[in-house]
N, C-alpha and C positions, 0 to 999 in steps of 0.2 A: 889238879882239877882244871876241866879247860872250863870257860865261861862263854857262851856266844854274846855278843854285843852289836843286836843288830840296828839299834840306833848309832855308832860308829860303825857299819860294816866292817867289823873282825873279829875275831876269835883269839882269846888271850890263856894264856898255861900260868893257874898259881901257882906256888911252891906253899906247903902248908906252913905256917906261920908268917908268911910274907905279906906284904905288905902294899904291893904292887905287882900287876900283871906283865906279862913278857906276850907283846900281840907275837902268834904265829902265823895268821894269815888275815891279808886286810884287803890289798892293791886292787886283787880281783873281785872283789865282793862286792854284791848291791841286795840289799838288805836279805842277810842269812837267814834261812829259820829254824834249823837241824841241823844237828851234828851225830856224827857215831862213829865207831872205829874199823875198819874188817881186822880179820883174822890176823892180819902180817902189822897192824897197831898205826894202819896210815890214817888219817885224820880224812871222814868224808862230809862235805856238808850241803846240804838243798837249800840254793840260792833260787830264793823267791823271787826277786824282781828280774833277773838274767834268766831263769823255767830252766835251771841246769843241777846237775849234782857234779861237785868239785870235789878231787881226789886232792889231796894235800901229805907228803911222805912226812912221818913223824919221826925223826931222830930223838931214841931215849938218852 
């Protein structure tokens, strides 16, 4: 499951049963507010304070 966390600016991947998140993008963020995946499973998200949409490559 990813989580957006846009009071941290990033986006974290849980693992089901776990117990803590793995951020997979953060550096470039300023306050996220969507997330969705295309087709090929890359991680896209609309960065509201930057007016941008971020391609993010998602390694399964």
């Amino acid at each position: 499951m990813y989580i957006l966390d846009a009071g941290n600016d990033r986006i974290q991947r849980w693992w089901p049963g776990s117990t803590y998140g793995v951020t997979v993008a953060a550096a470039t963020l300023s306050s996220p507010r969507g997330i969705a995946f295309d087709p090929s499973g890359n991680l896209i998200v609309a960065d509201y304070s930057s007016h941008r949409v971020v391609l993010f490559p998602v390694a399964c």
